[in-house]
PLY file of the C-alpha trace (Angstrom):
ply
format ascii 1.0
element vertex 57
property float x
property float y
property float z
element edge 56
property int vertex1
property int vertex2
end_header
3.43 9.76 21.87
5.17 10.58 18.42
6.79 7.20 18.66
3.37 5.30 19.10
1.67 7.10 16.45
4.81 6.59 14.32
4.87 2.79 15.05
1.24 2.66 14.49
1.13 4.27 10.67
4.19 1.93 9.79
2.67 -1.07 10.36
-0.68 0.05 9.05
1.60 0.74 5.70
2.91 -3.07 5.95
-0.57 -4.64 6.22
-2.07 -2.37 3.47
0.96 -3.92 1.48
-0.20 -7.58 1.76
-3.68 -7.07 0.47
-4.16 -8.19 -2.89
-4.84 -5.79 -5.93
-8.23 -4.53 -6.59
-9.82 -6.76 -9.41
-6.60 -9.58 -9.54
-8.09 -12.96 -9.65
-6.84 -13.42 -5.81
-9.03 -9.97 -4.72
-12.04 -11.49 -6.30
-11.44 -14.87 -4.90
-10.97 -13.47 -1.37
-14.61 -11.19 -1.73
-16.37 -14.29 -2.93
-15.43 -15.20 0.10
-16.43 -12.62 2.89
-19.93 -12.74 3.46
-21.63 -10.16 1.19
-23.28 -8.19 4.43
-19.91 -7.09 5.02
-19.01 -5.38 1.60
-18.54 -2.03 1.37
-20.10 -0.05 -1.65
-16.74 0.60 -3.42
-16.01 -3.61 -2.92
-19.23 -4.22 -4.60
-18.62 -1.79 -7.25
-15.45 -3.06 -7.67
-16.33 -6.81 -8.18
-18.74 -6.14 -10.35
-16.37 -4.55 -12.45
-13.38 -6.22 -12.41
-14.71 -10.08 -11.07
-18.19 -10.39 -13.08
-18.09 -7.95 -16.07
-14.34 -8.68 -16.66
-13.21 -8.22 -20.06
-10.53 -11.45 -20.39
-8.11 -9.51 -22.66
0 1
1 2
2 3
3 4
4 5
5 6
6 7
7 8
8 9
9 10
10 11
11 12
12 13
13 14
14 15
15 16
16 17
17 18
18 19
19 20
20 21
21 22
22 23
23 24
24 25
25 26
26 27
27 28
28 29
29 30
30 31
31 32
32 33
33 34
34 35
35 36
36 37
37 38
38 39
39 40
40 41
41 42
42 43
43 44
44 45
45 46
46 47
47 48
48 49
49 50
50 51
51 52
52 53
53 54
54 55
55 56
């Protein structure tokens, strides 16, 4: 049982590695992508922020 949930949290860990960073231009790429039923509030907020109202410094 301890091994399962063990092998279970390590390769959640590896897959929450490969997601892009919130607001890079590769996040905001993949969102415009996904169809906009299946946001989550934080993913809205977020692209608002960081793909629409982005401040090119």
């Amino acid at each position: 049982m301890k091994l399962a949930a063990l092998i279970l949290l390590a390769t959640a860990l590896l897959l929450t590695g490969c997601a892009p960073e919130v607001g890079s231009k590769k996040w905001c790429e993949q969102l415009e992508n996904k169809p906009k039923g299946d946001w989550s509030a934080n993913e809205a907020k977020d692209f608002a922020k960081h793909c629409i109202f982005r401040s090119d410094e």
